[in-house]
Every structure is written in structure tokens, then in C-alpha cells.
ZAPA-177612 format. One record per residue (C-alpha): residue in one letter; x, y, z. Coordinates in steps of 0.001 Angstrom, whole numbers, padded with zeros to 6 digits, always signed. Layout:
<recs>
AXYZ
...
</recs>
This chain:
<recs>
X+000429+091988+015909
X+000493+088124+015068
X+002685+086149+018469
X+005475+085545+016085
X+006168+089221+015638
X+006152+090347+019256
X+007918+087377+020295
X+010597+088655+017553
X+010662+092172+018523
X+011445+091054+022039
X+014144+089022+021531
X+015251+091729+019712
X+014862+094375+022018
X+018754+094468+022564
X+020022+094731+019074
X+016994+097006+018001
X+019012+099856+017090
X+021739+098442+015062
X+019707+098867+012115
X+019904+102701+012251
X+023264+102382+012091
X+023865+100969+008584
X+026525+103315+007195
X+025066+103831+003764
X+021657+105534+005639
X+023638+107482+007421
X+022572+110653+005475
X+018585+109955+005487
X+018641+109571+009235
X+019405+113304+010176
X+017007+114323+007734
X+013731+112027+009651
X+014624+113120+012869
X+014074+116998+011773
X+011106+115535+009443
X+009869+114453+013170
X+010634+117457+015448
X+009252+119725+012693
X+005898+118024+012305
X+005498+117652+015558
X+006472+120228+017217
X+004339+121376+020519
X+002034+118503+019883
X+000280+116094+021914
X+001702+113079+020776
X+000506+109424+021082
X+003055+107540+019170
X+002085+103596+018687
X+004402+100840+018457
X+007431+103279+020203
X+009924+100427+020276
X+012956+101396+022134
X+012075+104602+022252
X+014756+105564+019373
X+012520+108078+017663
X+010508+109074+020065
X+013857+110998+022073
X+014047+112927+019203
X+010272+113852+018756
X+010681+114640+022518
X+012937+117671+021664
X+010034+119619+019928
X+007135+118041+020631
X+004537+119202+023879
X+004079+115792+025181
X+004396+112279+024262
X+002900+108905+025674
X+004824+105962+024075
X+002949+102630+023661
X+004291+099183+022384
X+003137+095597+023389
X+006318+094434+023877
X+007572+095336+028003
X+011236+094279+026884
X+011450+097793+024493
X+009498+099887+026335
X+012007+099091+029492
X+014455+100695+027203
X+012267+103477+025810
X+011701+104296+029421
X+015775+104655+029897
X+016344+107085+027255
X+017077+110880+028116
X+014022+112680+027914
X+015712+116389+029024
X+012079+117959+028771
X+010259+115051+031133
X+007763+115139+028629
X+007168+111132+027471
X+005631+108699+029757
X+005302+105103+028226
X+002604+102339+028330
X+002099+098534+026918
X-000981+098479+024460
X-001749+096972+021656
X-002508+098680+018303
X-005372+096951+017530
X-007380+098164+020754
X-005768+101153+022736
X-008581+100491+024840
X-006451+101401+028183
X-005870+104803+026020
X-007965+107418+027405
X-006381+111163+026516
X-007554+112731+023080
X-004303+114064+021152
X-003038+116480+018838
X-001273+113654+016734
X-000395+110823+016290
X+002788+109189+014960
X+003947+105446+014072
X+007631+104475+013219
X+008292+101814+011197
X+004701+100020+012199
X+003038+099969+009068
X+004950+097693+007346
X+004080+095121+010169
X+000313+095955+009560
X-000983+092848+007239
X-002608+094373+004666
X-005851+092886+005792
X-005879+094675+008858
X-004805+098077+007710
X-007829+099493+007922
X-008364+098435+011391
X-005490+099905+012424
X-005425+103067+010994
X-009944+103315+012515
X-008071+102130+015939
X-005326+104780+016119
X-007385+107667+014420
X-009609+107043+017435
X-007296+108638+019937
X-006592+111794+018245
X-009047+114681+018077
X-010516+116006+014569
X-008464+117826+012559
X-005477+116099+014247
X-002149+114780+013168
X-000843+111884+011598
X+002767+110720+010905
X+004358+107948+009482
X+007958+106668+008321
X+009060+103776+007643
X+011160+101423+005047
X+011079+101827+000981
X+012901+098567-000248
X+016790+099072-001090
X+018248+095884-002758
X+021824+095198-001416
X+020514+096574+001699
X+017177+095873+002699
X+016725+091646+003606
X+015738+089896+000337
X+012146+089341+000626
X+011300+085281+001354
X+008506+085043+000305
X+005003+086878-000528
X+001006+085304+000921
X-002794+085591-001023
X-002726+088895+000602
X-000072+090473-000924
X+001759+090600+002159
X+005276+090082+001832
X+008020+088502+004529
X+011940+088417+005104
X+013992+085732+007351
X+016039+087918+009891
X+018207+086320+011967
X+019132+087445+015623
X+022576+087561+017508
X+021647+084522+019606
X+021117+082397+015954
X+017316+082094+016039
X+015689+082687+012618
X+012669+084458+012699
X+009856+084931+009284
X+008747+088642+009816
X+005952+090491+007828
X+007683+093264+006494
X+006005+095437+003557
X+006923+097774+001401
X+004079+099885+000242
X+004115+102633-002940
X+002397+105849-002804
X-000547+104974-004659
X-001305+102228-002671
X-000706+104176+000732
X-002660+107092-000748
X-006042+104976-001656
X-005501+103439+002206
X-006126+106868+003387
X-008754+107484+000634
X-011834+109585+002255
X-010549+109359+005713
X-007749+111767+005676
X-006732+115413+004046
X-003416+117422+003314
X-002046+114214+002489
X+001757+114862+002026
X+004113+111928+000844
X+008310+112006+000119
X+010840+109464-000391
X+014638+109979+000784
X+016593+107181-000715
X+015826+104433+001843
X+012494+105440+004058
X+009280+106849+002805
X+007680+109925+005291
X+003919+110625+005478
X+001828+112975+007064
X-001734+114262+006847
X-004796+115562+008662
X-007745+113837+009755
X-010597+114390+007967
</recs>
């Protein structure tokens, strides 16, 4: 992830959550958190770019194990607070581009609300990176943001690569340009092209959820 973008998520680190709270996604939220204990349910989990650890207490609840990774030592201090009543998440700073201090094989693996922070030129890096850590046959899950005008932040402005970017501003008043897209099926679907099976894809009215087996 580019400086700017850690450097935003750790300022934000605080006020992460508040987004989750926006009263008119109130009724897609229940509905990814079962999307998330059902798919991975008595997994081995390595879920990248963990944040706070918001989604990954509720993947906890079904899941076998889960090792929690983000860059970002400011989120993952709060990941590591949350109530894990089955003691089964440990957490760790890596970056999504390497994982090279990642050593286990899983059963899955699982990013929330990362891949719209992926440039588009990188997405295949990322996705060769993380598929790396989980064994054939394995796992993948994804949610993240569709775009919802009157609540998602008016995009700024759009680069050559197609990669778009919103101005979010943070409680203490600093303004911040983060990459933030908002991908379609089709174009998430030839991403995954000959490197994935079982591809499944929904919409609820403001995320998208993916899963799919490694090919």
C-alpha cells in the first residue's frame, strides 16, 4: 500500500468503525457477518489487511483459526483488544504485497474491504501474493464497497489507470486523497480469469461479496 494510505489508515485507527455504523446499512451488515461465519466456518484463516479487527471477531465465531495481518501497528493494537471467546486469532504486521514473514499454509483466505485499495496495476500481484499462503483447492473471500451515491464519498477524481480516489476527512481536520475503487462483476470476474474456480459473486444494496476456490 502507497505511504499515503497507511499513514491514513493510522490516523484513522480510532474512528475506523464509525463507518459500519451508517444507519441506512444497517440491514446489509447482519447479512456479511453470517456471509463470513458461513464461508468460513472451521477454516484456517489468514485474513490480510484485518484492520481493527471488526470482521475478523465475527469470522472468529465459526471459523477454526485465524491469524490477522495489517501493516498498520495502530489497528492491529485494537484488533488484538477485541473479544475473541474461542482464543482462536493471533495477529501480525505484514504487508500484502510480500507476506514473506507468513509461513503456515491455510484453508482460506479472506480480505475485507482491501481490494478497493489495490491499484489496479497491482491487482494481480496481490491476489499471486495472497494465493501463495493458502493451500490448493483453498478458500478465498472478499467484501467490500459497491458505490451508493448520497452515501458513499463523491469520487475526486479518477488516474491513466482507471483508478479512482475520494477526499475523506478525519476528526482531527486533516484531509486525506484515498484510492478507493469500485469494481463490477465483469471486471472482478476476468481478474480471477484462469486462476480461480466456483467463482460465486452477490450484491446486497451497498457491499459486493465474493468467494471462490483456487484453481
Amino acid at each position: 500500500m502507497s505511504d499515503n494510505l497507511i499513514g491514513y489508515y493510522a490516523r484513522r485507527a480510532l474512528e475506523y468503525e464509525k463507518i459500519y455504523q451508517k444507519p441506512e446499512r444497517q440491514q446489509d451488515i447482519p447479512r456479511i457477518i453470517d456471509y463470513l461465519r458461513t464461508e468460513l466456518s472451521e477454516l484456517n484463516v489468514l485474513e490480510i489487511a484485518c484492520g481493527t479487527g471488526y470482521w475478523t471477531q465475527y469470522i472468529a465465531q465459526s471459523a477454526r483459526s485465524i491469524l490477522a495481518t495489517d501493516i498498520n501497528k495502530e489497528v492491529l493494537e485494537l484488533a488484538e483488544r477485541k473479544d475473541y471467546l474461542r482464543k482462536n486469532v493471533r495477529v501480525e504486521i505484514a504487508d500484502i504485497y510480500k507476506l514473506d514473514n507468513i509461513k503456515d499454509n491455510f484453508d482460506a483466505g479472506c480480505g475485507c474491504f482491501i481490494w478497493s485499495h489495490i491499484p489496479t496495476q497491482r491487482l494481480a500481484e496481490f491476489l499471486r501474493v495472497a494465493h501463495q499462503k493458502i493451500r490448493q483447492n483453498g478458500k478465498v473471500v472478499f467484501i467490500d464497497n459497491l458505490y451508493a451515491p448520497g452515501s458513499s464519498t463523491p469520487i475526486a477524481k479518477q488516474d491513466n489507470e482507471g483508478n479512482t480516489y475520494q477526499v475523506r476527512k478525519l476528526a482531527d481536520g486533516t484531509e486525506h486523497m484515498v484510492l478507493k475503487n469500485f469494481p463490477d462483476e465483469d471486471f472482478i470476474r476476468k481478474q480471477l480469469g484462469k486462476i480461480a474456480k466456483d467463482v460465486k459473486f452477490q450484491k446486497l444494496q451497498y457491499y459486493w461479496l465474493l468467494s471462490y476456490q483456487l484453481i
